[in-house]
C-alpha positions in Angstrom: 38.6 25.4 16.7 39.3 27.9 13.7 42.5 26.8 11.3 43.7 29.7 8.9 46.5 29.2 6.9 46.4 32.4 5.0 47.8 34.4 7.9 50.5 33.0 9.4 50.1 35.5 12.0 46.5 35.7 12.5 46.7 31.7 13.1 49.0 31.9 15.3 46.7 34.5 17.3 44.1 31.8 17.5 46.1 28.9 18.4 47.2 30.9 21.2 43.8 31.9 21.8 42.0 28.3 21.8 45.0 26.8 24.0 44.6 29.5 27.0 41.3 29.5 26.6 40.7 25.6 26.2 43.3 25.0 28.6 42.4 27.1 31.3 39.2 25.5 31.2 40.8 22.1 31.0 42.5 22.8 33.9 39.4 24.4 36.0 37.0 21.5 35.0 39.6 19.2 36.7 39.7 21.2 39.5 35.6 21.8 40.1 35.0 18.4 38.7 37.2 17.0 41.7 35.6 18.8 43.9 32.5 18.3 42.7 32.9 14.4 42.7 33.3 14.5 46.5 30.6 16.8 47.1 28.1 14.9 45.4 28.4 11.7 47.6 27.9 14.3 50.3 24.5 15.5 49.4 21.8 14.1 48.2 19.5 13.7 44.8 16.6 16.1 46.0 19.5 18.6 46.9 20.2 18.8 43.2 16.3 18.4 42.4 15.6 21.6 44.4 18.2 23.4 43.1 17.5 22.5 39.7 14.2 24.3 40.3 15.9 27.5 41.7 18.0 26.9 38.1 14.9 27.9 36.3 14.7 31.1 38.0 17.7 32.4 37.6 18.4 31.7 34.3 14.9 33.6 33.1 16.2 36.6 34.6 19.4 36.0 33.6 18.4 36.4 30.1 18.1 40.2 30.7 21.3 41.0 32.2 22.7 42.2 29.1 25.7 40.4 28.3 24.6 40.7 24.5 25.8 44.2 24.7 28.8 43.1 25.7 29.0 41.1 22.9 28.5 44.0 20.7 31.4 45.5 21.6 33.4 42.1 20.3 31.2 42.2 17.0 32.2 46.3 16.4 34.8 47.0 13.9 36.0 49.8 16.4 35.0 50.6 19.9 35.7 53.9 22.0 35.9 54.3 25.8 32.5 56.4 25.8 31.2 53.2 24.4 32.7 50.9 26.9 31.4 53.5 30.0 27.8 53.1 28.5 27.6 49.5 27.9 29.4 48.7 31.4 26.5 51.5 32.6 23.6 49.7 31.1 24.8 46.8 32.6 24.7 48.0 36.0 21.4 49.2 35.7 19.8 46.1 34.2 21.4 43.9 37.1 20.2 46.0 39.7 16.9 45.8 38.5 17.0 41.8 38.1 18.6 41.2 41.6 16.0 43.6 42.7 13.0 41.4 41.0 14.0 37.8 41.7 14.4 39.0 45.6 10.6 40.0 45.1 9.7 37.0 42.9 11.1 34.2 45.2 8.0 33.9 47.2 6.1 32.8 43.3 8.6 30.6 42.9 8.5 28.3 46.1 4.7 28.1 45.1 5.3 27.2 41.9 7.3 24.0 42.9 5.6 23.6 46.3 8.7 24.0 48.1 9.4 26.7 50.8 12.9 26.5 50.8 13.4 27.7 47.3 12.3 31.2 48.6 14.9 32.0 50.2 17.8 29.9 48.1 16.5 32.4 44.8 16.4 35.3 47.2 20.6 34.8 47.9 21.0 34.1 44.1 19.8 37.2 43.2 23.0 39.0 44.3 24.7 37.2 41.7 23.4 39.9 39.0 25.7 42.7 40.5 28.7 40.6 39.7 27.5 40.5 35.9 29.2 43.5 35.0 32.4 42.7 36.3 32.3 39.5 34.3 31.4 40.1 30.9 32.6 43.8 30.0 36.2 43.2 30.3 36.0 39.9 29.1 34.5 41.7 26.0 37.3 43.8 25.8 40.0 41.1 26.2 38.3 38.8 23.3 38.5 41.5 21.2 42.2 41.0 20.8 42.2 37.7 21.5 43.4 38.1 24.6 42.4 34.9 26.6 45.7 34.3 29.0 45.3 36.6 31.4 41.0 35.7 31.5 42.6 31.9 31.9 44.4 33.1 35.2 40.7 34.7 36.5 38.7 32.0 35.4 41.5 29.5 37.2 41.3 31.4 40.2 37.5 32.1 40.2 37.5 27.5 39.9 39.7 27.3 42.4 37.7 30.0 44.8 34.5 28.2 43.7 36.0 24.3 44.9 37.2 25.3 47.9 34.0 26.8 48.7 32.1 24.0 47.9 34.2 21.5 49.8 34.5 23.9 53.1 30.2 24.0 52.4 29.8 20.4 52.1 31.7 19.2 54.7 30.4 21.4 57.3 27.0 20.1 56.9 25.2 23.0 54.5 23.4 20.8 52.0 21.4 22.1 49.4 22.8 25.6 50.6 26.2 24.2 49.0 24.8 24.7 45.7 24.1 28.3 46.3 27.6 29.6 47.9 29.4 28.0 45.7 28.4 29.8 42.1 28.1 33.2 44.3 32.0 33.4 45.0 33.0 31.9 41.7 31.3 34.9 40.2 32.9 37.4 42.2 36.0 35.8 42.2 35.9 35.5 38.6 34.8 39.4 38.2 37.0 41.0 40.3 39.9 39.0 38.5 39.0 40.2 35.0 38.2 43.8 35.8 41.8 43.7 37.4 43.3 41.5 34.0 41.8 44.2 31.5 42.8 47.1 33.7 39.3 48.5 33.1 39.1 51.2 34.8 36.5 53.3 33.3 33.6 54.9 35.3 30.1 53.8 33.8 28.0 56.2 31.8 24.2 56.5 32.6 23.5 58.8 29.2 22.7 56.0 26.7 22.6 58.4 23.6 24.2 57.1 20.1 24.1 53.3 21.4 21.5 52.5 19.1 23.7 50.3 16.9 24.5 48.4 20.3 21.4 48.4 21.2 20.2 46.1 17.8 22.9 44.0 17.9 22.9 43.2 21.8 18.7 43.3 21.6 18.8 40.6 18.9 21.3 38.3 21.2 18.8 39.1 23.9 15.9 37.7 22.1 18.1 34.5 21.7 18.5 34.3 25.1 15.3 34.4 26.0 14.2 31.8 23.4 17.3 30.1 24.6 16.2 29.7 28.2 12.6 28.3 27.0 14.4 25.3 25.4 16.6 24.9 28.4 14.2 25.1 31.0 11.2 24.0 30.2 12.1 20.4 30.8 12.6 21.5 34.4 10.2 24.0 34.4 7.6 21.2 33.1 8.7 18.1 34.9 9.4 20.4 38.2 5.5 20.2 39.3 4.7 16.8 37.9 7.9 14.5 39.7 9.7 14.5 43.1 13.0 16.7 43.9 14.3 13.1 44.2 13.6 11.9 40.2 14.3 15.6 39.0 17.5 15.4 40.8 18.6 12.2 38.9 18.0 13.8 35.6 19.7 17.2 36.8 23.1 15.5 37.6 22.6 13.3 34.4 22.2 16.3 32.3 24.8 18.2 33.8 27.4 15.1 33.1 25.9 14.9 29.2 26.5 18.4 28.6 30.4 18.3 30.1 31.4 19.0 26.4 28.6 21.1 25.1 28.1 23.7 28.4 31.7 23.8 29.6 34.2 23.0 26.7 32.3 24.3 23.2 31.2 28.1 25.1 34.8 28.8 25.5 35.9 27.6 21.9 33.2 29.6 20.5 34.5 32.9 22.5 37.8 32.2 20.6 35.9 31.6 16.9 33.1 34.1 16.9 36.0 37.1 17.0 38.0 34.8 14.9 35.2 34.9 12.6 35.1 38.7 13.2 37.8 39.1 11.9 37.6 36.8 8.7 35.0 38.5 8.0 36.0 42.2 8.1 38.9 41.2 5.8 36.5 40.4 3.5 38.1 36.4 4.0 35.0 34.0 3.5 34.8 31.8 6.3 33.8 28.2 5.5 36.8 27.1 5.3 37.3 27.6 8.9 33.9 26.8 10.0 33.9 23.5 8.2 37.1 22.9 9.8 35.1 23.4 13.6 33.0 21.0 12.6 35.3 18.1 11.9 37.5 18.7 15.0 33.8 19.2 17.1 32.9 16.1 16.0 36.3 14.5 16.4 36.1 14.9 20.1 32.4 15.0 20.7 31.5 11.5 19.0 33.8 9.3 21.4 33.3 11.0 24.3 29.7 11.1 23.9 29.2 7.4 22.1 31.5 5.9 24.8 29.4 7.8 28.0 26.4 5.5 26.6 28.3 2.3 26.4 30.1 2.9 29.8 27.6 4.4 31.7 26.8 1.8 34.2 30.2 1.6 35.3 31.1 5.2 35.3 28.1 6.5 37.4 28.1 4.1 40.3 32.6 4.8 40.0 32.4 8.1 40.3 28.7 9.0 41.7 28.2 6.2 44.1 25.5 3.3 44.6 23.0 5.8 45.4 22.8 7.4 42.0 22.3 4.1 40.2 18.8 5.1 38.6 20.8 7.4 36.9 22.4 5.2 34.5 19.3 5.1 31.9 19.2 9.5 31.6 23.1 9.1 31.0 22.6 6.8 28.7 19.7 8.7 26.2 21.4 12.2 26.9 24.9 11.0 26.1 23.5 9.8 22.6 21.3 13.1 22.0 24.5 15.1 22.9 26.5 14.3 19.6 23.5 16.4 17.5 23.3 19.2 20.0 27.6 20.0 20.1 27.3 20.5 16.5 23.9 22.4 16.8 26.1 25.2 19.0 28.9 25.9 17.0 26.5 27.6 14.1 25.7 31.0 16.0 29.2 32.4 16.4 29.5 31.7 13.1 26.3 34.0 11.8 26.8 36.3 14.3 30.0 37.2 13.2 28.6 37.8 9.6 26.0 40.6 11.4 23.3 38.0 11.2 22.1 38.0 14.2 18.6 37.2 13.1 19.8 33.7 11.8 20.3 33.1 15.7 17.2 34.3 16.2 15.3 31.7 13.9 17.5 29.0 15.5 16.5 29.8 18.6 12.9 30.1 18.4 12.7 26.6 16.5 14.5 25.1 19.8 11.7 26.7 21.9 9.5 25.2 20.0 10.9 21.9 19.8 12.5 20.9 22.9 9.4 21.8 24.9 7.3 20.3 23.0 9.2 17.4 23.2 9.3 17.4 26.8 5.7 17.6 27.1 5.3 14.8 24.9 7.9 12.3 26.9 7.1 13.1 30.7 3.7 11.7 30.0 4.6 8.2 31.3 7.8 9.0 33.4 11.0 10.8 34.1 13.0 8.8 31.8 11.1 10.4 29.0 12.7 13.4 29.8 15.6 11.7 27.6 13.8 10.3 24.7 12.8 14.1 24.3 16.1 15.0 23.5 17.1 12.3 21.9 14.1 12.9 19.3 14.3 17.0 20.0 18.2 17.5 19.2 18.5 16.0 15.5 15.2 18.4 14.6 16.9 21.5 15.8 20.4 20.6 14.6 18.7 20.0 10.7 16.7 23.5 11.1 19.9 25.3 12.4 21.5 24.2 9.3 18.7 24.5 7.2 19.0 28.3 8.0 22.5 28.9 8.6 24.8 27.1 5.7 23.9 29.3 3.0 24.6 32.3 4.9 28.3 30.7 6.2 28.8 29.7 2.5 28.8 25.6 3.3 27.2 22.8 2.1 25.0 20.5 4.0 27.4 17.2 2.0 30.8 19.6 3.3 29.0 19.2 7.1 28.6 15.1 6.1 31.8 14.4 5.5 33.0 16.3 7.9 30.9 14.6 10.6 31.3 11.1 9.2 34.2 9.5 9.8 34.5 10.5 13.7 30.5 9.2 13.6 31.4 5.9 12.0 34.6 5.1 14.0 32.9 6.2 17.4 29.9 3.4 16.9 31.7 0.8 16.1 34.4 1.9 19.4 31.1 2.1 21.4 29.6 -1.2 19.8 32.9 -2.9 20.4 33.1 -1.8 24.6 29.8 -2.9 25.1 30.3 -6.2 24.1 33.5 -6.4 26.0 31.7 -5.6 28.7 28.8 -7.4 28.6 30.7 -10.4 27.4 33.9 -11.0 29.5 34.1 -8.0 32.0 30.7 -8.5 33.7 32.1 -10.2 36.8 34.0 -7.3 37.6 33.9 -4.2 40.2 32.7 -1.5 38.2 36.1 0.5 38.5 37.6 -2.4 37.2 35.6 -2.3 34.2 35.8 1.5 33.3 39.7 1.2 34.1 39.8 -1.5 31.2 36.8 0.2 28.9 38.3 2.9 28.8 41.4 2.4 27.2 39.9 -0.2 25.1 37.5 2.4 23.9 40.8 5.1 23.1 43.0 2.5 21.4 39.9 1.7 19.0 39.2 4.5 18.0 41.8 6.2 17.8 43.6 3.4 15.3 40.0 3.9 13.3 40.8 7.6 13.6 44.4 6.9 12.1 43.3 4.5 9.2 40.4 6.5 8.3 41.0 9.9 8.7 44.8 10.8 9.3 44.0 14.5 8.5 42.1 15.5 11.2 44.6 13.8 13.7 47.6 15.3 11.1 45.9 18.9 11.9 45.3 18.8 15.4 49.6 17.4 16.1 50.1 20.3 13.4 48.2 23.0 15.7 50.1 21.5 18.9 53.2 21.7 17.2 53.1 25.0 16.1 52.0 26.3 19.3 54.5 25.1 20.6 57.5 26.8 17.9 56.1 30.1 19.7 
């Protein structure tokens, strides 16, 4: 989250910003997570294992949909309607292409990973390029005002679409084919609501002349992304030919848990931030004051969330997964612990990009494709569960680098990100050191909801009175942005 208290009105843009934004996705993760809760004790690990293979897929192609285009249009200091027309055109053309491609590629794929049915599951998921368009120019133009309530209502509606999918899937016997309806109509859902929120109406333009500009700045974000989906799918792409659907799925769903805060609650924060930034930036405003301030309230949330996942993790997976996802426990444990480094890792880009230094990004994201692979080849070489102890060695080396690189652009100092991180760091070890024991101590005996219903507010109370004795400011600026939210 971005404080300014120069601006009276420019802070109160962003506080309404981050709490439809933050909120909305609040109130959607309840909603999928719910859903998604019941559907896992429907299917089964290799369900997620094969479509955790199709993942890999997708999300290479994916990388050339050109949503960094769209993102140029945030970045602009103006933009016109001819520009809108030909960015929404070159998206339409690109995702044609990729749906067209993957259809054709499936076949490669279900040889890659020796199973058949992925073939046909990557074929379907190619007709979720067509809905790109819909999704990412008008929330482009929204963002650029800061307009995140009515994309809260789509987003809502496209979570809501997506549960009730899943559910219907599920519980009329589907399977694996659960995992590939579902995402389909949350992406059309979610399209056709924005295009109708930002009233864009404007008919795409196939004559690409005068976008070069766009063109550099949404080529550089494109080279991220493809750097990007090295380090985020080669541990699948590696471990995908070397284990079972069955091992692969345990670390797919523990993965998926880990990153709760880093893939579903820190994206939407840094849509609000990076035109925050934007505009900081074009006022000439420096903005490391604000950025240091995203820091302390990422790390705030991040270190008890994460720290308490690792001491709680036994009880929480077989609460809300199930006996049969038991061997999952020991991924949870090493990703949740890994996660802390890689939440502050993501909050950098916005932050450069918004400065027009996209090539910061691009440094950034090369070192994680060299790391994070790396690493993975390194820790499957005994078994799955090394799969964690590559990113709990891999995260810390690209967090340093990306801060190495990034500070003296933003205008911080690597003691500024210390103490900002240090306090929530400190009190969430000792909240974590302090549960485990309970646990292992004098809570044993119980059934495991027992013992996450009693961890967990053990966990709160400590450290949140740590929190209050130790660092009253951050908790005295986060009731200060609720309050004045709320005066509006």
């Amino acid at each position: 989250m971005t404080q300014i208290k120069a601006d009276p009105a420019f802070a109160d843009r962003v506080r309404r910003a981050v709490f439809w934004r933050s909120g909305s996705q609040i109130v959607a993760q309840v909603v999928l997570w719910s859903a998604t809760l019941i559907v896992v004790r429907l299917l089964a690990p290799s369900d997620y294992g094969l479509f955790a293979m199709t993942q890999v897929v997708s999300v290479i192609f994916a990388v050339f949909n050109g949503s960094g285009f769209a993102s140029a249009l945030i970045q602009a200091e103006s933009v016109t309607d001819k520009e809108i027309a030909q960015v929404f055109g070159v998206m339409l053309l690109l995702n044609g292409i990729l749906a067209a491609i993957q259809w054709f590629a499936a076949p490669f794929a279900a040889v890659h990973f020796n199973q058949p049915v992925i073939a046909d599951m990557v074929r379907v998921m190619a007709l979720s390029y067509l809905a790109m368009p819909l999704i990412y120019v008008p929330s482009a133009i929204l963002s650029r005002g800061l307009d995140f309530k009515r994309q809260a209502i789509a987003n809502f509606t496209a979570a809501l679409a997506s549960a009730i999918t899943a559910l219907t899937c599920a519980l009329s016997g589907l399977g694996v084919w659960t995992l590939v309806i579902t995402p389909l109509v949350m992406f059309y859902v979610r399209g056709i609501g924005l295009m109708i929120a930002a009233r864009l109406w404007i008919i795409p333009r196939f004559d690409f002349r005068g976008m070069r500009g766009t063109v550099a700045f949404g080529g550089a974000l494109t080279v991220c992304q493809i750097l990007w989906v090295i380090q985020s799918q080669a541990d699948i792409a590696i471990a995908g030919r070397r284990f079972d659907p069955y091992h692969l799925g345990l670390y797919f769903e523990a993965l998926f848990l880990a990153q709760i805060l880093t893939s579903k609650f820190i994206p939407p924060l840094n849509e609000v931030a990076f035109p925050s930034y934007v505009e900081l930036h074009n006022r000439g405003t420096g903005i490391a004051t604000a950025f240091i301030s995203t820091v302390r309230l990422t790390m705030f949330v991040a270190a008890p969330i994460y720290l308490g996942m690792a001491a709680t993790a036994g009880p929480l997976i077989e609460t809300l997964f199930g006996p049969k996802w038991l061997e999952m426990i020991p991924f949870v444990q090493l990703l949740a612990l890994a996660m802390p480094f890689f939440a502050l890792q993501v909050i950098f880009s916005p932050a450069t990009n918004a400065m027009g230094k996209p090539g910061i990004y691009v440094k950034s994201s090369l070192a994680g494709a060299l790391i994070m692979p790396a690493a993975f080849l390194i820790g499957i070489q005994q078994s799955p569960i090394g799969l964690g102890y590559a990113w709990l060695a891999g995260a810390p080396l690209l967090l340093l680098f990306t801060m190495l690189l990034s500070l003296p652009t933003i205008g911080a100092r690597a003691r500024d990100i210390m103490r900002a991180v240090a306090p929530s760091a400190v009190a969430a070890a000792i909240m974590a050191a302090t549960v485990l024991f309970a646990e292992m101590q004098f809570l044993s005996a119980l059934s495991a909801p027992a013992r996450l219903v009693l961890l967990v507010p053990l966990g709160a109370a400590i450290y949140i009175g740590l929190s209050w004795r130790f660092q009253r400011h951050t908790i005295d600026d986060l009731i200060g942005f609720v309050r004045k939210r709320k005066t509006h």
